[in-house]
N, C-alpha and C positions, 0 to 999 in steps of 0.2 A: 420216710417221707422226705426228710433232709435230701438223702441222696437222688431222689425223682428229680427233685427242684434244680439243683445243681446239673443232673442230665439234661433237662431240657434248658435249659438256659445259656450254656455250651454249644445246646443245636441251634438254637436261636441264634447267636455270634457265627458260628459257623456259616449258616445260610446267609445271611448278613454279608459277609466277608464274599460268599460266591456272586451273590448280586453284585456286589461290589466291586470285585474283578472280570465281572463278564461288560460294565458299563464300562472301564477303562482299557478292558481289548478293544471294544466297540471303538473307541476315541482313538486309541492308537494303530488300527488297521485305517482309518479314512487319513491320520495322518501317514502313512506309511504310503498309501495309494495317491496323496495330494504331492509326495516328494518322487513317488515315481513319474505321474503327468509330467512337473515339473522338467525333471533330468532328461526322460525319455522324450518329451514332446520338443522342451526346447531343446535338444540336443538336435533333434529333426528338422526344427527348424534355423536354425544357426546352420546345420549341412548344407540344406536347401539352398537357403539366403547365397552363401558362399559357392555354390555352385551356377545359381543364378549370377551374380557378381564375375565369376570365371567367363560365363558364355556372353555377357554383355561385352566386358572388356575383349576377347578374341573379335565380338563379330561386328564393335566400334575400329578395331585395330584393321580389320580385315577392309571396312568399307571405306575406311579414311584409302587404303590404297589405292582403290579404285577412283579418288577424286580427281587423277592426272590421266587417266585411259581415256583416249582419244582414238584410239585404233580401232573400233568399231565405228563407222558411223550412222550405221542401222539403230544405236543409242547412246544417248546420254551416258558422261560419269557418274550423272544420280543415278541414274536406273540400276547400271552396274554395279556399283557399290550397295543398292538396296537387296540387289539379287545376292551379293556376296555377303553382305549380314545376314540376310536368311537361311544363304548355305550353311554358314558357320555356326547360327542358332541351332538348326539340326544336328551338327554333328556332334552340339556338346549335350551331353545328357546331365540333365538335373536330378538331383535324388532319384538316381538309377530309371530315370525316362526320357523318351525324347522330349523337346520341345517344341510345340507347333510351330509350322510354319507361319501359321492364320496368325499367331501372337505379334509378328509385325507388322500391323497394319502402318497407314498412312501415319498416326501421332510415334510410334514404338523408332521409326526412323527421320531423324532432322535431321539438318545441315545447316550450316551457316556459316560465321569465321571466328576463327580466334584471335581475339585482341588482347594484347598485352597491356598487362593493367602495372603500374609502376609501384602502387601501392605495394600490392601481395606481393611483387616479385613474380606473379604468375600470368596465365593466361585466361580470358573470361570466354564463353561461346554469346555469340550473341548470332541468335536465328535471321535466317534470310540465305532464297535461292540464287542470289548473284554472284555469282563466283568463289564456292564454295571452298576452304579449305578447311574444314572441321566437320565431324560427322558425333549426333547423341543418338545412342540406342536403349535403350529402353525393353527389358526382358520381363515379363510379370508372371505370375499363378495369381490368378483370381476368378470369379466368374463371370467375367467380362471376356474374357480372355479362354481362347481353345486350350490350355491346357488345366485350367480349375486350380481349386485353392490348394494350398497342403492340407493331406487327410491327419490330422491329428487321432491319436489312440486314445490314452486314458484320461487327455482333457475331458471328452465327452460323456465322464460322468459328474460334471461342472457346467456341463451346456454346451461344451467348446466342441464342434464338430471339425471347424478346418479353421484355416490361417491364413492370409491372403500375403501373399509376399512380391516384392518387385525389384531390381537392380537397374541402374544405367549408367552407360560409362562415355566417358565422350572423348574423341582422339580427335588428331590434327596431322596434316600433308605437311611435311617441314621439306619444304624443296632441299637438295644436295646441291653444292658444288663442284663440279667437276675441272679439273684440272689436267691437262694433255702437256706433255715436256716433249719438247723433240730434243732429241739429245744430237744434234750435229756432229759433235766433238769425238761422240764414242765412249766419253768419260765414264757411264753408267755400265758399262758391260762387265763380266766377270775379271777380266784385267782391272780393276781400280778395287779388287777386295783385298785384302790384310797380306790371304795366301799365296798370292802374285807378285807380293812386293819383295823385291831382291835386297 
C-alpha cells in the first residue's frame, strides 16, 4: 500500500510540473513574438522613415533648383520646381515602392525665403509666394495620402495594423558668384607654370 501512495503522488508532481511548463511556454512564446513585432516592425519602419527622409531631401534639393528658371515663360519657377519635386518623389522608391505622385499636393510643396537667424547661426524658412528662395517638401505614408500607411506584420497581433509615417526637408537657392578675368597680359597661359620656367 506504501508503495501505491508513493506512485501516485510522483504522478501528481509530475503533472504538476507539465501544467507548469506548458503555462511558461505559453508566457515565453507571446514574449518571443512581442520582441519579434518589435525588431521586425520597427526595423521597417526606421527603413521607411529613412527612405522617406532620402526622397524628401532629393526632391527639396531638386525644386530649390528650379527657383532661378526663367527660361520657360509658358511657367513659373513655382510650377517648375513643383513639377521637379514630383519627378524626383517618383523616381525614389520608399521601402521597395514607388511613391505617388498625388502625395504632393498643394500643402506637400511650399515656398518662401530663408532668413538667417543670428541666433542658431542658421537659416529659418519662413512661408510666402514673393520671391521665393527656399522650397519645403513634405513626403507622407498615411491614409490621407495615395500611397497609405506602412503595412506592419507582427504588430497586428497587438491591434497594430499599419504606421503612418512622414518626412520633410527644406532647401534654399544660394545664388553664385561669378567671376570673369581677362587676362591681357597672357600671364595665365601654360608659359607661367613651374615647367617653363628656365
Amino acid at each position: 500500500m506504501r508503495s501505491n501512495s508513493r506512485l501516485r503522488g510522483r504522478c501528481g508532481r509530475s503533472d504538476r510540473r507539465r501544467g507548469l511548463v506548458a503555462v511558461q511556454i505559453a508566457v515565453a512564446m507571446t514574449l518571443i513574438i512581442g520582441f519579434a513585432a518589435l525588431t521586425i516592425d520597427v526595423g521597417a519602419m526606421y527603413n521607411a522613415k529613412a527612405d522617406l527622409q532620402r526622397t524628401a531631401d532629393a526632391a527639396a534639393l531638386a525644386a530649390a533648383s528650379k527657383l532661378a528658371d526663367y527660361s520657360d515663360p509658358s511657367q513659373s519657377p513655382q510650377e517648375l520646381a513643383r513639377a521637379e519635386a514630383a519627378r524626383f518623389t517618383r523616381e525614389n522608391r520608399v521601402y521597395g515602392q514607388e511613391v505617388a505622385e498625388m502625395t504632393l499636393d498643394s500643402t506637400d510643396v511650399e515656398f518662401g525665403r530663408a532668413v538667417f537667424n543670428a541666433q542658431t547661426g542658421g537659416y529659418d524658412f519662413v512661408p510666402g509666394n514673393t520671391l521665393p528662395d527656399a522650397v519645403r517638401v513634405r513626403v507622407r505614408m498615411n491614409e490621407e495620402s495615395a500611397n497609405r500607411a506602412l503595412t506592419l506584420y507582427f504588430a497586428r497581433i497587438f491591434g497594430r495594423n499599419q504606421k503612418d509615417l512622414e518626412a520633410e526637408a527644406v532647401a534654399m537657392l544660394v545664388p553664385r558668384d561669378i567671376a570673369i578675368v581677362a587676362d591681357l597680359s597672357g600671364s595665365h597661359t601654360d608659359d607661367s607654370e613651374l615647367g617653363y620656367y628656365n
